[in-house]
Short mmCIF file of the C-alpha atoms (twelve columns), coordinates in Angstrom:
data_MODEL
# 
_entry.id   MODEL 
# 
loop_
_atom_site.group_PDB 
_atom_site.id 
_atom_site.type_symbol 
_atom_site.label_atom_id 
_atom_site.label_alt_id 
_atom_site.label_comp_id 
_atom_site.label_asym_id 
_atom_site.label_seq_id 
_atom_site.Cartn_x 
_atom_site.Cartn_y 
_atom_site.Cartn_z 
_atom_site.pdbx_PDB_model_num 
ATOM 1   C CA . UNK A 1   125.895 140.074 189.379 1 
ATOM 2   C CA . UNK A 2   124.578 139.896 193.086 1 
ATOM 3   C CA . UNK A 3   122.226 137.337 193.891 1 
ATOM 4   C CA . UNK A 4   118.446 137.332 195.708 1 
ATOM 5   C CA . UNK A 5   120.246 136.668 199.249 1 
ATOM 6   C CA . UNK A 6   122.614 139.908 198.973 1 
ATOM 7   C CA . UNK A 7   119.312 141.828 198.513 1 
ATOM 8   C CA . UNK A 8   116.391 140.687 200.001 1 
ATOM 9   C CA . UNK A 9   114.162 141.965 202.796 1 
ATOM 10  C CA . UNK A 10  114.582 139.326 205.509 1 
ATOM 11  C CA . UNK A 11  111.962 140.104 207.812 1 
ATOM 12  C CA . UNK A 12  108.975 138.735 205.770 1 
ATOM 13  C CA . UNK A 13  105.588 140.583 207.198 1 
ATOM 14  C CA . UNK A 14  103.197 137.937 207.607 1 
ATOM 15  C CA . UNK A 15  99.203  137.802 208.309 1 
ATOM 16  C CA . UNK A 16  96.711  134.790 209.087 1 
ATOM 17  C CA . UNK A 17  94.308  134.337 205.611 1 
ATOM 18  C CA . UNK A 18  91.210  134.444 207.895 1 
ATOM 19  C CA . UNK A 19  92.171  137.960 209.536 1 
ATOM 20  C CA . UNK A 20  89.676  141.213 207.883 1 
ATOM 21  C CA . UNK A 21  91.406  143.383 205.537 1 
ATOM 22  C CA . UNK A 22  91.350  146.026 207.821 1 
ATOM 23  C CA . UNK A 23  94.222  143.902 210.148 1 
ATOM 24  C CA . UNK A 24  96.528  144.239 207.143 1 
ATOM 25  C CA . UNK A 25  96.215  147.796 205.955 1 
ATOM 26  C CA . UNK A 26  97.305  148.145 209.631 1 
ATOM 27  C CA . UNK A 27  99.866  145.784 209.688 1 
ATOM 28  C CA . UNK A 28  101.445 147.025 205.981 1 
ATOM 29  C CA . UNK A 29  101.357 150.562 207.334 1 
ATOM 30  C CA . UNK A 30  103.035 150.309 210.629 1 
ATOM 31  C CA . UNK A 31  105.776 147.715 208.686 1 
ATOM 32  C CA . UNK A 32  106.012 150.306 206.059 1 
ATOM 33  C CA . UNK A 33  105.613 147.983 203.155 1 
ATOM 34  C CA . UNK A 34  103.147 147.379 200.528 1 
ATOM 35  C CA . UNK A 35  102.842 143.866 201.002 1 
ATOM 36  C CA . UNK A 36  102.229 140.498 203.154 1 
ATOM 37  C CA . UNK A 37  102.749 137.129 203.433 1 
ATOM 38  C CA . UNK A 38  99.706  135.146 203.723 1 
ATOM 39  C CA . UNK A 39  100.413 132.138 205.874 1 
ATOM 40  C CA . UNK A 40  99.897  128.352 205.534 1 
ATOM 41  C CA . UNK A 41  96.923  127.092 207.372 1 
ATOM 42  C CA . UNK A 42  97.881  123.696 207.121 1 
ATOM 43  C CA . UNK A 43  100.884 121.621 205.592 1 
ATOM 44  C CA . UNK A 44  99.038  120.792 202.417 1 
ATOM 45  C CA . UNK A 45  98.237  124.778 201.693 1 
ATOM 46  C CA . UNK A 46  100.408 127.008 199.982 1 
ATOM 47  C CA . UNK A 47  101.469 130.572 200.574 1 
ATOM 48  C CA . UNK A 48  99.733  133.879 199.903 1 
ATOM 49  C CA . UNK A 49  100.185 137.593 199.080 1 
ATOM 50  C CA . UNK A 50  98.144  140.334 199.738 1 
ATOM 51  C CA . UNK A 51  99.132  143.751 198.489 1 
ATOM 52  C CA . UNK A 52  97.866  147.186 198.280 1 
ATOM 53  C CA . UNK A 53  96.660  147.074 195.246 1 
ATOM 54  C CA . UNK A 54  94.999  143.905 196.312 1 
ATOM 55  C CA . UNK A 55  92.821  146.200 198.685 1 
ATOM 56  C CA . UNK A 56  92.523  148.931 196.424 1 
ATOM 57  C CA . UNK A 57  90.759  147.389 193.269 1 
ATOM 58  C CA . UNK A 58  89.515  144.432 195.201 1 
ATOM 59  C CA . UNK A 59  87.897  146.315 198.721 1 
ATOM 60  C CA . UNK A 60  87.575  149.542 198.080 1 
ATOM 61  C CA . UNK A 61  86.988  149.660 194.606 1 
ATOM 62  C CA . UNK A 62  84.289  147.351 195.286 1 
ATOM 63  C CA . UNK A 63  83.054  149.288 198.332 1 
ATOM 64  C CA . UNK A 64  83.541  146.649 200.836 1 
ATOM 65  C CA . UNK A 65  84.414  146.752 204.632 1 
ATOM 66  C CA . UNK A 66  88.058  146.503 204.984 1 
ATOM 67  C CA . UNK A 67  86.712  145.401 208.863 1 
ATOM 68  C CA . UNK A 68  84.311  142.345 207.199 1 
ATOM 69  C CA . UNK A 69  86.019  141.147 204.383 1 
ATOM 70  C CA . UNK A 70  88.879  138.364 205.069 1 
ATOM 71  C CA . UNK A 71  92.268  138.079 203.990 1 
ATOM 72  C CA . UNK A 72  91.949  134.600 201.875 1 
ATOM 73  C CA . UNK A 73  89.088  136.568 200.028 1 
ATOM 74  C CA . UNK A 74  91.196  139.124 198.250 1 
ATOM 75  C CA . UNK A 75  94.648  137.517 198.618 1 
ATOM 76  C CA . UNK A 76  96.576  136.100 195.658 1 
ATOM 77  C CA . UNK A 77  97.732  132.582 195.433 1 
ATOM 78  C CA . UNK A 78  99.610  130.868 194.837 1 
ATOM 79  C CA . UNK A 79  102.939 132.853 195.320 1 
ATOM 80  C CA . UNK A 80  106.185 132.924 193.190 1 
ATOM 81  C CA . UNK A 81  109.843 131.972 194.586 1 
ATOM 82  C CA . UNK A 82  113.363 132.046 193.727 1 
ATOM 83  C CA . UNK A 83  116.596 130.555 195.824 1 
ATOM 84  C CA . UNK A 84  118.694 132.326 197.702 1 
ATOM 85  C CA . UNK A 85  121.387 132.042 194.906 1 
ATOM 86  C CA . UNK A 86  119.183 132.882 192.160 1 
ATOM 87  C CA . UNK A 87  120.868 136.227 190.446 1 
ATOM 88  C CA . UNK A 88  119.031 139.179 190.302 1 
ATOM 89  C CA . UNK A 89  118.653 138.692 186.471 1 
ATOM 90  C CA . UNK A 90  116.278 135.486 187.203 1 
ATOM 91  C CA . UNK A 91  114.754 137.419 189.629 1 
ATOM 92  C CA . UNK A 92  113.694 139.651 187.707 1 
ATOM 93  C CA . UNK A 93  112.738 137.750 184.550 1 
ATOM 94  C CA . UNK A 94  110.738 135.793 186.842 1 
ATOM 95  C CA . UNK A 95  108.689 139.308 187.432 1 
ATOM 96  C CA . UNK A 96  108.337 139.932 184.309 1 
ATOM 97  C CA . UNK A 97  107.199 136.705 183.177 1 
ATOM 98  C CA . UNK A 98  104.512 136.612 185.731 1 
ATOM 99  C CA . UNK A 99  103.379 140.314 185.837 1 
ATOM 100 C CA . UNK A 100 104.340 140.762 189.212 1 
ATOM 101 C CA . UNK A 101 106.591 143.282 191.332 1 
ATOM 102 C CA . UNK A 102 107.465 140.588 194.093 1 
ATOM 103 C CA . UNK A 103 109.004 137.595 194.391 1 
ATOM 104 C CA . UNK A 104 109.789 135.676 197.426 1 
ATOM 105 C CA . UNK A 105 113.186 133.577 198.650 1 
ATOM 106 C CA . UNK A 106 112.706 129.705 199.717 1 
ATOM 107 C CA . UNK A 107 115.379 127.967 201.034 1 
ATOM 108 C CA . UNK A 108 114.212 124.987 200.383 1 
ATOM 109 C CA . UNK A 109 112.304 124.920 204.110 1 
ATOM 110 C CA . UNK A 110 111.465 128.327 204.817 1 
ATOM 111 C CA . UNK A 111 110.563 131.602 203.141 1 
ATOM 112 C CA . UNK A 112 113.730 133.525 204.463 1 
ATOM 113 C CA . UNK A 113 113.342 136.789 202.578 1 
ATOM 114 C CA . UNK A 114 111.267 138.895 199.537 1 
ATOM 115 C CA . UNK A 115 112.411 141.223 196.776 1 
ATOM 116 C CA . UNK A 116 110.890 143.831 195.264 1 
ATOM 117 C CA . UNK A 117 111.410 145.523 191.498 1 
ATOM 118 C CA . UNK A 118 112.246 148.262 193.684 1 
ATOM 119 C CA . UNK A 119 114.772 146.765 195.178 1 
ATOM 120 C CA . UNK A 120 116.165 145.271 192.237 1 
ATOM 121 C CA . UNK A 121 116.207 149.057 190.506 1 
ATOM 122 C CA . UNK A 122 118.025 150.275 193.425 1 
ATOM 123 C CA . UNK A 123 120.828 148.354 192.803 1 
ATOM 124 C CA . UNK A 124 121.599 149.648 189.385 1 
# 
C-alpha cells in the first residue's frame, strides 16, 4: 500500500489568520484548491484550515463581507496530521474518524505536504 509521502500535494497553500476572507477565496482560486493552511502566529499557536465550505456556511451563509471578516474568525483549528510514512489506510481512517476530507503531513518539523479523500480515491 503507498504511503502519505508517495501522494501528497507538496506545495501547501498558506494564508496569515488575520488576512479578510476575501484574500483567500482569491488565493484558493488562483492555486486551484479548496483549501489553506492557516499559519502559526507565534511558536506556542497551532495550525489552521480554512476551506470552502468554511466560507460558504460560515460568510456567506451568514451574509458577511468576505472583505471584513478575518481568517482566524471562520478558520478551523486545530488541524489533523499524519507522517510521511503513514499508509494511505491510516490516512484515511484518520478522515473518517474526524469527519474531515483533509489531512496534513508533519515531518516532525515542518508541514511538508496535504492529502485529500480525493486524492486518496484517485489512487484506487
Amino acid at each position: 500500500m503507498k504511503i502519505a509521502q508517495e501522494i501528497m500535494t507538496k506545495e501547501v497553500a498558506t494564508i496569515h489568520p488575520h488576512a479578510p476572507v476575501a484574500e483567500a477565496i482569491r488565493r484558493m482560486r488562483e492555486r486551484q484548491v479548496g483549501s489553506l493552511l492557516v499559519e502559526k502566529v507565534s511558536p506556542s499557536d497551532t495550525w489552521g484550515i480554512i476551506t470552502q465550505n468554511d466560507v460558504v456556511q460560515r460568510v456567506v451563509a451568514h451574509d458577511k463581507d468576505p472583505t471584513l471578516v478575518k481568517v482566524n474568525e471562520v478558520m478551523s483549528k486545530p488541524i489533523s496530521f499524519v507522517r510521511p510514512d503513514t499508509p494511505l489506510r491510516e490516512c484515511a481512517q484518520v478522515m473518517a474518524r474526524e469527519h474531515i476530507r483533509r489531512v496534513f503531513v508533519f515531518d516532525g518539523h515542518n508541514v511538508v505536504g496535504v492529502i485529500s479523500a480525493n486524492d486518496i480515491f484517485d489512487t484506487l
